[in-house]
C-alpha positions as CSV (number, residue, x, y, z in Angstrom):
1,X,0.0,0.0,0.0
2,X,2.6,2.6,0.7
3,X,4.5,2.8,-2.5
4,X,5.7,5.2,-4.9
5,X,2.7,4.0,-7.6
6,X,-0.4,6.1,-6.8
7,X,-1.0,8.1,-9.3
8,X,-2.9,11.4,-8.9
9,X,-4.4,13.1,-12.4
10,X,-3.0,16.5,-12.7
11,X,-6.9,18.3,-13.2
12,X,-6.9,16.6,-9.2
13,X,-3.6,18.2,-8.7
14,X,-4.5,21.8,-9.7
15,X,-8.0,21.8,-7.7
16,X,-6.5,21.1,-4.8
17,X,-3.5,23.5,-4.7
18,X,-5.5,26.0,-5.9
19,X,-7.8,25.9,-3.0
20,X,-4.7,25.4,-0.8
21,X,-3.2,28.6,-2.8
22,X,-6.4,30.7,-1.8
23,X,-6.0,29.7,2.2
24,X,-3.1,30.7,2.3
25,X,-3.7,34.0,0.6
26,X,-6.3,34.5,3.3
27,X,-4.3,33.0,6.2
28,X,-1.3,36.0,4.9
29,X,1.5,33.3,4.7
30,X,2.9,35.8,2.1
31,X,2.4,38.5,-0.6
32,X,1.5,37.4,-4.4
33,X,-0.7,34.4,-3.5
34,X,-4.0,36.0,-5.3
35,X,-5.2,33.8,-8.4
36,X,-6.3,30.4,-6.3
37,X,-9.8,31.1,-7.3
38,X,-9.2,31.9,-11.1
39,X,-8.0,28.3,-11.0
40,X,-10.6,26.5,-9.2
41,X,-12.3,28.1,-12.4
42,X,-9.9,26.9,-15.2
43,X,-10.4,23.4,-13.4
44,X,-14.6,23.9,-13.7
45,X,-14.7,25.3,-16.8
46,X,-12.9,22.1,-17.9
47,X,-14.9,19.4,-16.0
48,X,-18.1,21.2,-16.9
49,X,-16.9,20.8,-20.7
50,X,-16.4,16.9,-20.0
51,X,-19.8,16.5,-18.4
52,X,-22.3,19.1,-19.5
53,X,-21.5,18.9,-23.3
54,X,-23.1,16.0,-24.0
55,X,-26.5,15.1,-26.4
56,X,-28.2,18.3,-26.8
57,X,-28.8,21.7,-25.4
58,X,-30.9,20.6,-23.1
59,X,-28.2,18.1,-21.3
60,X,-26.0,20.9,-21.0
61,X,-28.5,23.5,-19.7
62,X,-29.3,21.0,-16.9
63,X,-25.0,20.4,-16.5
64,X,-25.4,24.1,-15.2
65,X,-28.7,24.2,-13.3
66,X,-27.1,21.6,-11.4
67,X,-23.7,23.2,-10.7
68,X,-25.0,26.1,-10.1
69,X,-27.5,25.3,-7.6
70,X,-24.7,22.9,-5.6
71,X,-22.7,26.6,-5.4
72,X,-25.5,28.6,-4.9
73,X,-27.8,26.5,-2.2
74,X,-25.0,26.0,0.3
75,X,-23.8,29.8,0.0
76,X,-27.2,31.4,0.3
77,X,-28.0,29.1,3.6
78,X,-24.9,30.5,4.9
79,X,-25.5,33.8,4.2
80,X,-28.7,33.6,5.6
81,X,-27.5,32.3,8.6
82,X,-25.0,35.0,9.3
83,X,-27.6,37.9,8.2
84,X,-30.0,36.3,11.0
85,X,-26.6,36.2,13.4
86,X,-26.0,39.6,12.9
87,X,-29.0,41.3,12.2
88,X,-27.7,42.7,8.7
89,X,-30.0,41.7,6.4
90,X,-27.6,42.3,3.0
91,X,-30.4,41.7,0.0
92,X,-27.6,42.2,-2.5
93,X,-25.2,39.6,-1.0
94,X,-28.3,37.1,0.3
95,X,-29.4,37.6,-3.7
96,X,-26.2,37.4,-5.6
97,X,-25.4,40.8,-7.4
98,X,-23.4,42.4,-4.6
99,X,-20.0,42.1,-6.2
100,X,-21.3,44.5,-8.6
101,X,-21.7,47.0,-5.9
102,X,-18.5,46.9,-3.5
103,X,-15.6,44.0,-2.3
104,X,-17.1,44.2,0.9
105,X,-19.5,41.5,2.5
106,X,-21.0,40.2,5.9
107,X,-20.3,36.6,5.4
108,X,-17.0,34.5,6.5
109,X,-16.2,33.3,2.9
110,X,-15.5,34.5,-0.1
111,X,-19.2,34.9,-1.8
112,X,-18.4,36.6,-4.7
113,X,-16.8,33.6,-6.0
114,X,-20.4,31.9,-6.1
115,X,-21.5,35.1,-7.5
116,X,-19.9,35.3,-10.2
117,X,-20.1,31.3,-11.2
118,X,-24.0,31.8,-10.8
119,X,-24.0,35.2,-12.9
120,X,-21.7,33.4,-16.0
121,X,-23.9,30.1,-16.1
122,X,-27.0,32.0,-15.9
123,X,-25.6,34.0,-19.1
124,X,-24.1,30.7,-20.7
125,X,-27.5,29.1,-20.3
126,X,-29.2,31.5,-21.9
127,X,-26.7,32.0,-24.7
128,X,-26.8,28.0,-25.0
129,X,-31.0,27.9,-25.1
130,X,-31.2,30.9,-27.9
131,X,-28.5,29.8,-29.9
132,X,-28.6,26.1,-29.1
133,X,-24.9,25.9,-29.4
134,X,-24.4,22.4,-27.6
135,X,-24.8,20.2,-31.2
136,X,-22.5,22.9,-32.8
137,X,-19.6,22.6,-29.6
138,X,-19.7,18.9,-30.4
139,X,-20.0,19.1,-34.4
140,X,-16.3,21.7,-33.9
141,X,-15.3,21.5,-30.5
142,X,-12.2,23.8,-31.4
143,X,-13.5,26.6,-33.3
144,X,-16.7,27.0,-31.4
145,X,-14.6,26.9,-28.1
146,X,-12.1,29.1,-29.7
147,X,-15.2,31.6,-30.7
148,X,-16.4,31.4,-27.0
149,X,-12.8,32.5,-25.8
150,X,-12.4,35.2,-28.1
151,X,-16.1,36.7,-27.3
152,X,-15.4,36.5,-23.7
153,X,-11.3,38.1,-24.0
154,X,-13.1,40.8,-25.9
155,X,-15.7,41.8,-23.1
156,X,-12.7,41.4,-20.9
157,X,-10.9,44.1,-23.1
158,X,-13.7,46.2,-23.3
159,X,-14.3,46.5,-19.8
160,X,-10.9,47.6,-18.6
161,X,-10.6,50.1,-21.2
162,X,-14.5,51.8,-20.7
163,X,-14.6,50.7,-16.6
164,X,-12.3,50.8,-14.0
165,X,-13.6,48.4,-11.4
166,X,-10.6,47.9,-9.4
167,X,-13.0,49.5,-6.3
168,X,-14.7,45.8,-7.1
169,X,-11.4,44.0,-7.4
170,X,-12.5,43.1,-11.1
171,X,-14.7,40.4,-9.2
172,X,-16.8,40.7,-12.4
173,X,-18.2,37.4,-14.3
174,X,-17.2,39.1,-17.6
175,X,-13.8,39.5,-16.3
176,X,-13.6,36.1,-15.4
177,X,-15.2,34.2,-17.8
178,X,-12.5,34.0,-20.0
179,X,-10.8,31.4,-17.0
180,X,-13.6,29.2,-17.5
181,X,-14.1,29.4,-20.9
182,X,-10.0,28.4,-21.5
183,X,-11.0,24.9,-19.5
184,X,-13.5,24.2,-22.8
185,X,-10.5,25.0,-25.0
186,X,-8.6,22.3,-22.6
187,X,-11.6,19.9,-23.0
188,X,-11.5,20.8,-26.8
189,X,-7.5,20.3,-27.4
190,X,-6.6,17.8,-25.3
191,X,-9.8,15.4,-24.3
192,X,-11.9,15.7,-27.5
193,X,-8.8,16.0,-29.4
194,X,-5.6,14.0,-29.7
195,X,-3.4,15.0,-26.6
196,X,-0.3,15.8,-28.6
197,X,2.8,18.3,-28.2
198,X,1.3,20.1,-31.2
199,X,-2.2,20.9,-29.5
200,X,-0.3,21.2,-26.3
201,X,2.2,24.1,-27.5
202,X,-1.2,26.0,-29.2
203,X,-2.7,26.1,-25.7
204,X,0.4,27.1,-24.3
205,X,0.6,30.0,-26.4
206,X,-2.9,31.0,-25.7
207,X,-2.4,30.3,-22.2
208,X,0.6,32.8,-21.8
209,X,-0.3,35.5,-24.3
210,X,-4.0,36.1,-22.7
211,X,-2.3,35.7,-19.1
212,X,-0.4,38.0,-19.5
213,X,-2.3,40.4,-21.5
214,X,-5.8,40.5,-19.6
215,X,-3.4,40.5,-16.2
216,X,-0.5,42.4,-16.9
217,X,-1.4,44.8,-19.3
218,X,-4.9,45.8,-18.7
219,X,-3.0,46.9,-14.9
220,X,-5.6,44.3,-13.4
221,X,-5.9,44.2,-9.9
222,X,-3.4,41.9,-8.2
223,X,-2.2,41.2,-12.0
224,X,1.2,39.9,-11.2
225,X,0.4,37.0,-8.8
226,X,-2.8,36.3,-11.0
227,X,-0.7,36.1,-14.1
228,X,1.9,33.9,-12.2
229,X,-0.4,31.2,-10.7
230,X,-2.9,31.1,-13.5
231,X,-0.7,30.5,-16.2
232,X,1.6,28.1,-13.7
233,X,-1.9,25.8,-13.0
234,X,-2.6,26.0,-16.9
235,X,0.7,24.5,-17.5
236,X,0.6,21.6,-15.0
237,X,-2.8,21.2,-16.5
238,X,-1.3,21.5,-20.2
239,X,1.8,19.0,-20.0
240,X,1.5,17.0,-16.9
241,X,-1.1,13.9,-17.1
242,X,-0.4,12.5,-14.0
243,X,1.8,12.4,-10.9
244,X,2.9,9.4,-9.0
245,X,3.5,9.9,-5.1
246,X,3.3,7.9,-2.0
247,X,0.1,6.4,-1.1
248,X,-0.2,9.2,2.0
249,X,0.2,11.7,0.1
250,X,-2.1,10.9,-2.9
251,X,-4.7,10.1,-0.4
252,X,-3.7,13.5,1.4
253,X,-4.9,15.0,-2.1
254,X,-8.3,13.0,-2.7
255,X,-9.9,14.1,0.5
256,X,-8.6,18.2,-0.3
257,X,-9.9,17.3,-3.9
258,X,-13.3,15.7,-2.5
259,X,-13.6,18.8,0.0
260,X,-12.5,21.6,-2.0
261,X,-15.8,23.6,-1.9
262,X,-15.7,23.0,2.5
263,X,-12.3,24.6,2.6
264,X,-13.6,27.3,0.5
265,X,-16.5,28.0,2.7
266,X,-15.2,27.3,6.2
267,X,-11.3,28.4,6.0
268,X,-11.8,31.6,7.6
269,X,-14.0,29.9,11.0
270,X,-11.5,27.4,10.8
271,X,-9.0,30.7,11.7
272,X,-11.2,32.4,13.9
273,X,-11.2,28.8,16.1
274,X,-8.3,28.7,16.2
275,X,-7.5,31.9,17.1
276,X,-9.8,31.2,20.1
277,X,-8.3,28.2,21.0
278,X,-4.9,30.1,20.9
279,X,-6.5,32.6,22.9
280,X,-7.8,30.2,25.8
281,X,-4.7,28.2,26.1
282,X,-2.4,31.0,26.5
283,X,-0.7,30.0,23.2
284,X,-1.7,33.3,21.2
285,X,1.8,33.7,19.5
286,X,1.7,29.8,18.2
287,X,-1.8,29.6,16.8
288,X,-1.3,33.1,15.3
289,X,1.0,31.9,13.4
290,X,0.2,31.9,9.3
291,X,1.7,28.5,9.1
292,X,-0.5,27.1,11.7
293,X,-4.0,29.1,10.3
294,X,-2.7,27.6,6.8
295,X,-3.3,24.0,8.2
296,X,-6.1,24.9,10.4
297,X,-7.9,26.4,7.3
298,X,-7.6,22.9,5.6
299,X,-7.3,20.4,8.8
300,X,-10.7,21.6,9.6
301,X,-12.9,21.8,6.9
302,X,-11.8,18.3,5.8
303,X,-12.5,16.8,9.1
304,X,-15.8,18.6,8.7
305,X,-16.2,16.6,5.0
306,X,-15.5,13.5,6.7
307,X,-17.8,13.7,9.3
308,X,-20.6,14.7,7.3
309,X,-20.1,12.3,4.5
310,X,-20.0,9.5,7.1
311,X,-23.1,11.1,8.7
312,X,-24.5,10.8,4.9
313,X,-23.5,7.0,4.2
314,X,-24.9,5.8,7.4
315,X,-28.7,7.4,6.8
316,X,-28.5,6.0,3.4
317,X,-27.2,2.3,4.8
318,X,-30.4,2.5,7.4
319,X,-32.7,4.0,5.0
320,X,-31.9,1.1,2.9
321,X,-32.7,-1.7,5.6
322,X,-35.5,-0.3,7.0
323,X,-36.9,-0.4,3.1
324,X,-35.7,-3.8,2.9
325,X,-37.3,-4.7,6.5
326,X,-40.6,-3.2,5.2
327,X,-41.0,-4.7,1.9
């Protein structure tokens, strides 16, 4: 069991150090560590390509009810929660459009995330009903995906030269759809297509010349680290398959994989206990620590996965006997 054998696919790979990249960015382990989130969104955009464009339009319109609503459902409850908690009742953030007002928020997490994902599949859906593009993605994956990518770099463009929303941090769906859309161009290239060094140096090219021209030169907020990680986690994505690693460690990567979306929505409690913890145990200085909120803001929210999921299996293993006890 423990050898050097386990192999962990590098889509697995990205996901999980891009959620570890934004905990640390929030735990201030050190400067330049914005951009984990655009890559949690490369990695959607390319398994929502593998699973939603499938059959017809109406396959992929469900592809994003579905993802949407598993983003949207937990993030509302919460919000809810802490608008009843505090007495703020924030329509804007409770009804996803406040990241088109101001970067601030009442909730622990980072909601615009959601936000945005919920605003862009709301627009691709309707884009994909009107136009039923699915049969035309799957007749040309490449130059439909390749159309899609140059309509969204466009808006992109548009926007920083007519709007400067750096007040908003650019946390704008189209600013940011260009990061999902480059995950169909993966699906199109490299998993619809033969996954060869030609296709591979194409999307390299596209990877680095947009990176660096919608982050650098547009004077995006937080450009340089966004430019950096982004275009690092497309080219793991681009020319690594695979990894193989220890057993511990691969199995270290599945359970941050399978709890990605707890870590994003319970890092910053996971810091605040803690810092209370720290706090009642005299051991302020230690628990303060970035290093030590870094693991807490993963440790946590994991734990938190397990539990639940175990919590989930056993209902469904006594729902099942006491069916098979009453039939």
């Amino acid at each position: 069991m423990f050898n050097n054998n386990t192999v962990v696919d590098s889509l697995l790979m990205v996901k999980c150090l891009a959620i570890i990249l934004v905990v640390a960015n929030h735990a201030a382990i050190s400067t330049g560590l914005h951009g984990g989130l655009n890559g949690l969104m490369l990695v959607s955009g390319i398994v929502m390509a593998s699973f939603a464009f499938k059959d017809t339009t109406a396959h992929t319109l469900k592809a994003f009810q579905n993802f949407a609503l598993r983003l949207a459902v937990p993030s509302f409850i919460l919000a809810l929660i802490w608008a009843v908690a505090y007495g703020q009742y924030n329509w804007s953030e409770l009804f996803f459009f406040r990241n088109w007002l101001t970067k601030t928020r009442l909730v622990s997490f980072p909601i615009w995330y959601p936000q945005v994902m919920v605003q862009m599949l709301l627009a691709f859906a309707v884009l994909f009903w009107v136009g039923n593009i699915t049969p035309k993605i799957l007749a040309n994956p490449k130059r439909v995906s390749m159309v899609a990518f140059v309509l969204a770099l466009g808006a992109c463009f548009l926007s920083y030269a007519l709007w400067n929303s750096a007040y908003l941090h650019d946390k704008l769906p189209h600013l940011l759809a260009w990061n999902f859309i480059f995950g169909w161009l993966y699906w199109a290239f490299l998993i619809k297509d033969e996954n060869n060094d030609k296709n591979r140096l194409i999307l390299t090219v596209i990877l680095c010349v947009t990176s660096y021209l919608v982050f650098i030169q547009t004077g995006a907020i937080f450009g340089a680290a966004r430019f950096m990680w982004f275009t690092l986690f497309g080219l793991i994505l681009i020319w690594v398959s695979a990894l193989k690693m220890p057993f511990f460690m691969a199995h270290i990567f599945h359970l941050i994989g399978q709890a990605t979306f707890y870590i994003f929505l319970w890092h910053y409690p996971a810091f605040g206990i803690t810092l209370r913890l720290g706090s009642m145990f005299g051991v302020e200085h230690i628990t303060a620590q970035p290093t030590v909120l870094l693991l807490s803001g993963v440790l946590y929210p994991v734990l938190l996965w397990v539990a639940v999921s175990a919590l989930k299996r056993a209902y469904g293993r006594a729902k099942g006997e006491y069916q098979l006890a009453a039939s």
